[in-house]
C-alpha positions in Angstrom: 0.0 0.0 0.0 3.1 2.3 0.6 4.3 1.9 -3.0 0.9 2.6 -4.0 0.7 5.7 -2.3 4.2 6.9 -3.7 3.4 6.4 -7.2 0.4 7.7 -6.5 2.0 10.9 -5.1 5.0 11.0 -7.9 2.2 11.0 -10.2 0.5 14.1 -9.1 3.6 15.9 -8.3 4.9 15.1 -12.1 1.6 16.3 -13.2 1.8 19.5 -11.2 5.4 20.1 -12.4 3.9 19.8 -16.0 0.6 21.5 -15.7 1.7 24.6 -13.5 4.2 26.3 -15.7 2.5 25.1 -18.7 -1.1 26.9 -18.0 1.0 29.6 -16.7 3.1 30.4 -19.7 -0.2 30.1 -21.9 -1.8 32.8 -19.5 1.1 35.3 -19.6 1.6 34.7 -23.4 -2.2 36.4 -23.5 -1.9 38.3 -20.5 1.2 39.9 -22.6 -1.0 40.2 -25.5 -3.4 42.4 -24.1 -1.2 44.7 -22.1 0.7 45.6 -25.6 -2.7 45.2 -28.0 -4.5 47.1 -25.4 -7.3 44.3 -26.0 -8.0 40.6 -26.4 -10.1 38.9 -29.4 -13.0 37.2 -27.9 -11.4 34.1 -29.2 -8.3 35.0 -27.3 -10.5 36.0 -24.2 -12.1 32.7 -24.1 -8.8 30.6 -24.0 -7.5 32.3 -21.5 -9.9 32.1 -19.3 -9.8 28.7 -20.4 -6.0 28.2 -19.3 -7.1 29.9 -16.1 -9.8 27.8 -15.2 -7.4 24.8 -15.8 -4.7 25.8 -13.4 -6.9 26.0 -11.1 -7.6 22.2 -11.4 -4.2 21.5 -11.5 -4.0 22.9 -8.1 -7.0 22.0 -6.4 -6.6 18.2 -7.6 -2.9 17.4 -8.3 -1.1 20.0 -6.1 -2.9 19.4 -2.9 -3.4 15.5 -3.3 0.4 15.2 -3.9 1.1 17.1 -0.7 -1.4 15.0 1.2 0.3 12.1 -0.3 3.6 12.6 0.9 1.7 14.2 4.1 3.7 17.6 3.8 0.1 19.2 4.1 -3.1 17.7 4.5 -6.1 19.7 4.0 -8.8 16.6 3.8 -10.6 17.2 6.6 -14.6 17.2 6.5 -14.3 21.0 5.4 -11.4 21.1 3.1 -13.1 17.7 1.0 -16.2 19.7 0.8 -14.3 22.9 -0.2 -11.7 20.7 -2.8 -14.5 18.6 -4.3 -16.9 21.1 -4.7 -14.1 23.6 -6.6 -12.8 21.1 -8.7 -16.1 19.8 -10.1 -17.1 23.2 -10.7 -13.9 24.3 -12.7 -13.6 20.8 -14.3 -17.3 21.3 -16.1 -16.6 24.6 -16.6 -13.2 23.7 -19.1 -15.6 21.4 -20.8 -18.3 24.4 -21.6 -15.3 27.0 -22.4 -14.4 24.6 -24.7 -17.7 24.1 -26.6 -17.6 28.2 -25.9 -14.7 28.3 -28.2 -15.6 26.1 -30.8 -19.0 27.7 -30.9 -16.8 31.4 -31.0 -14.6 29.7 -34.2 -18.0 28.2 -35.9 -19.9 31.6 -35.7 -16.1 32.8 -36.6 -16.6 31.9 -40.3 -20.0 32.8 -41.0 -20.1 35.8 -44.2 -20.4 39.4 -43.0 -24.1 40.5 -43.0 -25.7 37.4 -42.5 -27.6 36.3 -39.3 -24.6 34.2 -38.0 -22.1 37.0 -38.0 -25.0 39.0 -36.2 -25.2 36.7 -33.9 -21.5 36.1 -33.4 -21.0 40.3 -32.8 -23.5 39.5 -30.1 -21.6 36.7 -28.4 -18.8 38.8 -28.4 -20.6 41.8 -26.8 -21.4 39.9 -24.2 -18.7 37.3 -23.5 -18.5 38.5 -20.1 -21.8 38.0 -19.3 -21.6 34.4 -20.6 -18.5 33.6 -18.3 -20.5 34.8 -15.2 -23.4 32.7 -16.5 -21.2 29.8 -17.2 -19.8 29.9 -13.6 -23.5 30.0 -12.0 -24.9 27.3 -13.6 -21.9 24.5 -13.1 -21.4 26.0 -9.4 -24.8 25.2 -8.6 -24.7 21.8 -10.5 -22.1 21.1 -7.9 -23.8 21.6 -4.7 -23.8 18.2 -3.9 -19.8 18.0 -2.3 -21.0 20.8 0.5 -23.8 18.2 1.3 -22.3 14.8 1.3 -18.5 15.2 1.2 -16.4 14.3 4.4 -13.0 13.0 4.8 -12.2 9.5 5.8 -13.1 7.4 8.2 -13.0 4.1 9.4 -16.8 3.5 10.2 -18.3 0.7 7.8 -21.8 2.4 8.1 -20.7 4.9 6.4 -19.9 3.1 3.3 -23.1 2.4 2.1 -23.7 4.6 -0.7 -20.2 5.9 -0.5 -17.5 7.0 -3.3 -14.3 6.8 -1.8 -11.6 9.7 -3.4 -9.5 8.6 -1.7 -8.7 11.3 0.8 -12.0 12.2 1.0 -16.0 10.0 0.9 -18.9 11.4 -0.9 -21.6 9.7 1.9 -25.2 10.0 -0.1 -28.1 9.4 2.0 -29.8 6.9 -0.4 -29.1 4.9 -3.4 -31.4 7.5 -5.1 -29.1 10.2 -4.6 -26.3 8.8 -5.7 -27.6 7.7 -8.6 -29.0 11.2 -9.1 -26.3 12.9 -7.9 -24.3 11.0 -10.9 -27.0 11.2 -13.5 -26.5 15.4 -13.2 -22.1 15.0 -14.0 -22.6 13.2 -16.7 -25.8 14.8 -18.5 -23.8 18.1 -17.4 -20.5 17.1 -19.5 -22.4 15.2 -22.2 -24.3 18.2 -23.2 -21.3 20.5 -23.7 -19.4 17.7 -25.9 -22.2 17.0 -28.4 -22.3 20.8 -29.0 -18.6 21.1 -29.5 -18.6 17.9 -31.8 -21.7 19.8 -34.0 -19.8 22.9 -34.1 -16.4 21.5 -35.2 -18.0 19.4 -37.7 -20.1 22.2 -38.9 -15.9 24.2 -39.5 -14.7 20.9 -41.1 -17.4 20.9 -43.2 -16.5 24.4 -44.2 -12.9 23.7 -44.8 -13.1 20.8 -46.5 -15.7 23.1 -49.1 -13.3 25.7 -49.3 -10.5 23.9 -49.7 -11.8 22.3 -52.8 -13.3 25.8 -54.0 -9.3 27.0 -54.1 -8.1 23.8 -55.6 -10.9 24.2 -58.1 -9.9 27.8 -58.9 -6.3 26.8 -58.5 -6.3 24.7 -61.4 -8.3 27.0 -63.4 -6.0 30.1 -63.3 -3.0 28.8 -62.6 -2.3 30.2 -59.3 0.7 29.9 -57.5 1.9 29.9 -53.8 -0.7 32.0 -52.8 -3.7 29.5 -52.7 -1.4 26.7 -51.7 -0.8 28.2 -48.8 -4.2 29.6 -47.8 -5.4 25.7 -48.6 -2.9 25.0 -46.1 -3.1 27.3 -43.3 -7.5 25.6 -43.2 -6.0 22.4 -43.4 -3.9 23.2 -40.2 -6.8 25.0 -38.7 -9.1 21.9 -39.1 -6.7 19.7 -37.8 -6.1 21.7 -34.5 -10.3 21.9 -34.2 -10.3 18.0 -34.7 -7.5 16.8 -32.2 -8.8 19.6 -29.4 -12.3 17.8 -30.2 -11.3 14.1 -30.7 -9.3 14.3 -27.2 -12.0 16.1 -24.6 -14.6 13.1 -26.7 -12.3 10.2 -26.0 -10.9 11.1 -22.6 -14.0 12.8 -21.4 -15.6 9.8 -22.6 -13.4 7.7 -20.6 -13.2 9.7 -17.4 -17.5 9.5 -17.7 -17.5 6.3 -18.5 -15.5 5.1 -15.0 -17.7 8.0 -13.0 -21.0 5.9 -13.9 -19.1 2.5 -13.5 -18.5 3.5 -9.8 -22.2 4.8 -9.5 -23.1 0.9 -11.1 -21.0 -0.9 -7.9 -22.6 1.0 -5.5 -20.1 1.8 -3.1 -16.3 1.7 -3.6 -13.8 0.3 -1.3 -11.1 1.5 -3.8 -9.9 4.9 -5.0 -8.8 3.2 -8.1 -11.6 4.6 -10.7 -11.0 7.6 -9.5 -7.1 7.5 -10.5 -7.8 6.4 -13.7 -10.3 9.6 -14.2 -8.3 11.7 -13.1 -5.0 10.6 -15.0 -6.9 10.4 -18.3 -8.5 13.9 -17.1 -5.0 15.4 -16.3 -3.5 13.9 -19.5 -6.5 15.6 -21.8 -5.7 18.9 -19.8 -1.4 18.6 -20.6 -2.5 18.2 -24.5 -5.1 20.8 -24.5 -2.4 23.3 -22.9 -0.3 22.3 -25.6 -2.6 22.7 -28.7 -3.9 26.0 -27.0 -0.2 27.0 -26.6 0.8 25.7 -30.5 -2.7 27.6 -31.6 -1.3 31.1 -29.8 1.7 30.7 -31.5 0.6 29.8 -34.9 -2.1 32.1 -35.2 0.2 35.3 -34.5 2.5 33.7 -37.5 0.1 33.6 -39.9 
């Protein structure tokens, strides 16, 4: 059980070294952009609130659990589980819906001036603050649940009925009912957000796969050089950045729902090992995202 625990703890702390500085640079990079610029896109806006919302799981999940692991600090008592849990399923759902925000942002992004979609993308960027402050409501109170039921361990076998152990921490439900309730609400809540952001990113493939063969097609009638090879290019890099972003919050959100309603299916768990797995496939979608919004930054102020 030791080793467990150490791996356990060299795994967070690896994942802190990697997401802290990484979420950090991304944030500064904008930060840096807006003190010079004097402004931010709304595009720009949105990922870095992004980047800031994921630092902040970083911390709250990997950061404090590592420390608890090698016991340099332990804040898992029945307040600081309520506290933890309650933050980081709040900031987790809210990456997911920043993320549809942004593919929704890039969709509405390539609509032709004077129709209804640009209309309605001037409008969503008019009031992009408004939809943060929205955004955090709605997922705070969709994760009310942790200030009810959370507590930190204990060794009381009455209190594992209807229990989810985090290892640090148990999410006690009164009834089978709430559990499965309780559950039913995560996963609907990150389900909805991902079939958007899959409509939305097929709706730009669709676009650039158009496109692209409109500038082949007039390519090959005029003879044009460099030019339309490269703007052919530049959507084909585009595309391919909306796809991976996409592909990975699917698969590994997938995933980490997938285990979430496999623990709500056993009842209660004895075992924090589900929610390792969750959270390592979680952490590793956040280090990728970091790097494609960090390779986007940087490719979009080349082109």
């Amino acid at each position: 059980m030791e080793s467990d625990f150490l791996i356990r703890g060299a795994l967070y702390l690896s994942l802190t070294v990697c997401g802290v500085p990484g979420n950090c640079a991304v944030i500064a990079a904008f930060l840096l952009v807006a003190y010079h610029e004097q402004r931010l896109l709304p595009a720009d806006a949105i990922v870095l609130h992004l980047a800031s919302v994921n630092l902040i799981v970083v911390g709250i999940r990997c950061l404090l659990e590592a420390l608890a692991t090698f016991q340099l600090a332990n804040v898992f008592s029945d307040v600081g589980c309520k506290v933890v849990i309650f933050v980081y399923r709040t900031v987790r759902s809210l990456s997911i819906w920043l993320t549809f925000v942004l593919s929704a942002y890039q969709c509405l992004s390539i609509a032709p001036p004077g129709s209804l979609w640009a209309t309605a993308r001037d409008l969503f960027a008019q009031f992009l603050g408004g939809t943060f402050l929205v955004l955090w409501v709605i997922n705070a109170s969709m994760s009310l649940a942790p200030i009810l039921y959370a507590m930190g361990t204990r060794n009381d076998s009455a209190l594992m009925q209807n229990s989810i152990n985090v290892q640090f921490c148990f999410m006690h439900f009164p009834s089978k009912l709430m559990q499965d309730a309780n559950g039913a609400i995560q996963v609907v809540r990150d389900v909805v957000p991902m079939a958007l952001m899959a409509s939305a990113s097929l709706i730009i493939l669709v676009f650039f796969y158009r496109h692209s063969r409109q500038v082949k097609g007039l390519r090959s009638s005029s003879g044009a050089g460099g030019g339309g090879r490269q703007g052919v290019q530049a959507e084909q890099r585009a595309a391919m950045t909306v796809v991976t972003l996409v592909t990975l919050y699917l698969v590994f959100y997938g995933v980490d729902n997938g285990l979430w309603v496999y623990t709500l299916t056993q009842g209660t768990m004895s075992s924090a090992l589900v929610s390792d797995l969750s959270t390592l496939y979680w952490i590793t979608l956040l280090i990728s995202d970091i790097i494609l919004l960090y390779r986007w930054f940087v490719w979009d102020n080349e082109r």
